[in-house]
C-alpha positions as CSV (number, residue, x, y, z in Angstrom):
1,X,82.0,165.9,52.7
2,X,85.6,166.2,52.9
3,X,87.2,165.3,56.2
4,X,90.6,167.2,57.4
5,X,92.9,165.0,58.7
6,X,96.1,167.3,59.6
7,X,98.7,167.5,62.5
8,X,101.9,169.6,63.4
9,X,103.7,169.0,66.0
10,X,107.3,169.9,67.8
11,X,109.6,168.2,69.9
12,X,112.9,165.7,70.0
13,X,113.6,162.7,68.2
14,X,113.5,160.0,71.3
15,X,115.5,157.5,69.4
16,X,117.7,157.0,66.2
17,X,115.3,156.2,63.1
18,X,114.8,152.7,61.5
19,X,114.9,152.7,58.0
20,X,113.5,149.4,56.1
21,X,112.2,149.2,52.5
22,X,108.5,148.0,50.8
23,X,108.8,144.8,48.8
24,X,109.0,147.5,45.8
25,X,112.0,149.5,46.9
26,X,110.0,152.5,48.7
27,X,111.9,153.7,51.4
28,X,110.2,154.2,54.9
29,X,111.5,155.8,57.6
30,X,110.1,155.4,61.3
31,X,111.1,157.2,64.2
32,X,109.6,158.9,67.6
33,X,109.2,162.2,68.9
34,X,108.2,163.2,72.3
35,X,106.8,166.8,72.6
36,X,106.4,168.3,76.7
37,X,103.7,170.8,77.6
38,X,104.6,173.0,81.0
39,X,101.7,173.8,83.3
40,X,101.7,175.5,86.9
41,X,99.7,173.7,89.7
42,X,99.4,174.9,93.4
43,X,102.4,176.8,92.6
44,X,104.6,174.0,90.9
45,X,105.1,173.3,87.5
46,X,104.1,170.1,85.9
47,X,105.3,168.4,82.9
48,X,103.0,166.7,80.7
49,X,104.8,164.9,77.8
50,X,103.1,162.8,74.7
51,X,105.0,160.6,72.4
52,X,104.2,160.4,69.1
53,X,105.1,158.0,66.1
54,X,106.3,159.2,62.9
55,X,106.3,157.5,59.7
56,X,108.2,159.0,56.6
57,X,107.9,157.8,52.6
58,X,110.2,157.7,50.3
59,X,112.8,161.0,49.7
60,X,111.7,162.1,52.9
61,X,112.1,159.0,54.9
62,X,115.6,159.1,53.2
63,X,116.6,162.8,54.7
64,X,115.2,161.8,58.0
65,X,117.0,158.3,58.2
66,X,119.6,160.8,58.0
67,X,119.1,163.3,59.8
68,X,116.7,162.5,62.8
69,X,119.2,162.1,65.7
70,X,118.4,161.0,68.7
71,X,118.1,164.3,71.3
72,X,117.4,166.6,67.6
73,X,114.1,169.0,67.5
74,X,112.0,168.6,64.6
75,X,108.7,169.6,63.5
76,X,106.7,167.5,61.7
77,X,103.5,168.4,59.2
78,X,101.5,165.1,58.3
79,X,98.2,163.0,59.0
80,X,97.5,161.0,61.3
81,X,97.0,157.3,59.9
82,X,95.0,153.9,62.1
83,X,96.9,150.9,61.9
84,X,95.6,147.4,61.8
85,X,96.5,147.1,65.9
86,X,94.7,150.0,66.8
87,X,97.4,152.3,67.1
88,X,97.5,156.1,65.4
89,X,101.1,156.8,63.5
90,X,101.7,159.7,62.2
91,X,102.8,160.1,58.6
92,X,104.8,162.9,57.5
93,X,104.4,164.7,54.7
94,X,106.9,167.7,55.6
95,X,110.0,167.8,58.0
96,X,111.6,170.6,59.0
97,X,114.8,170.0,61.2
98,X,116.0,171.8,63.8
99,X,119.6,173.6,64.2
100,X,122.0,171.5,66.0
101,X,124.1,172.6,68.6
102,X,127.9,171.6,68.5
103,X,128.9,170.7,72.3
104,X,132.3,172.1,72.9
105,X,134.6,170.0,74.7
């Protein structure tokens, strides 16, 4: 049986990327996103926010090294991946970026 292993997920690039290469010249791109959920409890609204770590290969990691600014809105299609430690990444296999807006000063 084949097992589905798929994510997609919106939010803000929390920090600028780091870019490093593989001992074989692939380009990898990591970065963070934090996506908020709003809820209403007794009356007040709650935030509930998740970050999430991204992982980007090779042209990809090259457009997001790039482009993923810190504050920027993304969504990101990928799989989630279990490291060595224990923790889950996320690697992307599509990145769509959001519009920026220009502050006028």
């Amino acid at each position: 049986m084949n097992a589905l292993n798929s994510i997609l997920i919106e939010g803000n690039v929390i920090a600028n990327p780091k870019k490093r290469e593989t001992p074989r010249g692939t380009t990898v791109c990591d970065f963070k996103i934090a996506s908020s959920r709003f809820y209403r409890q007794d009356d007040i609204t709650e935030e509930e926010k998740s970050v999430f770590d991204i992982e980007s290969w090779a042209k990809l990691a090259e457009s997001c090294a790039q482009n993923c600014t810190e504050g920027r809105g993304i969504l990101v299609v990928g799989r989630l991946k279990q490291c060595e430690d224990g923790t889950i990444k996320v690697v992307a296999e599509h990145v769509e970026f959001k519009p920026q807006i220009k502050k006028s000063s």
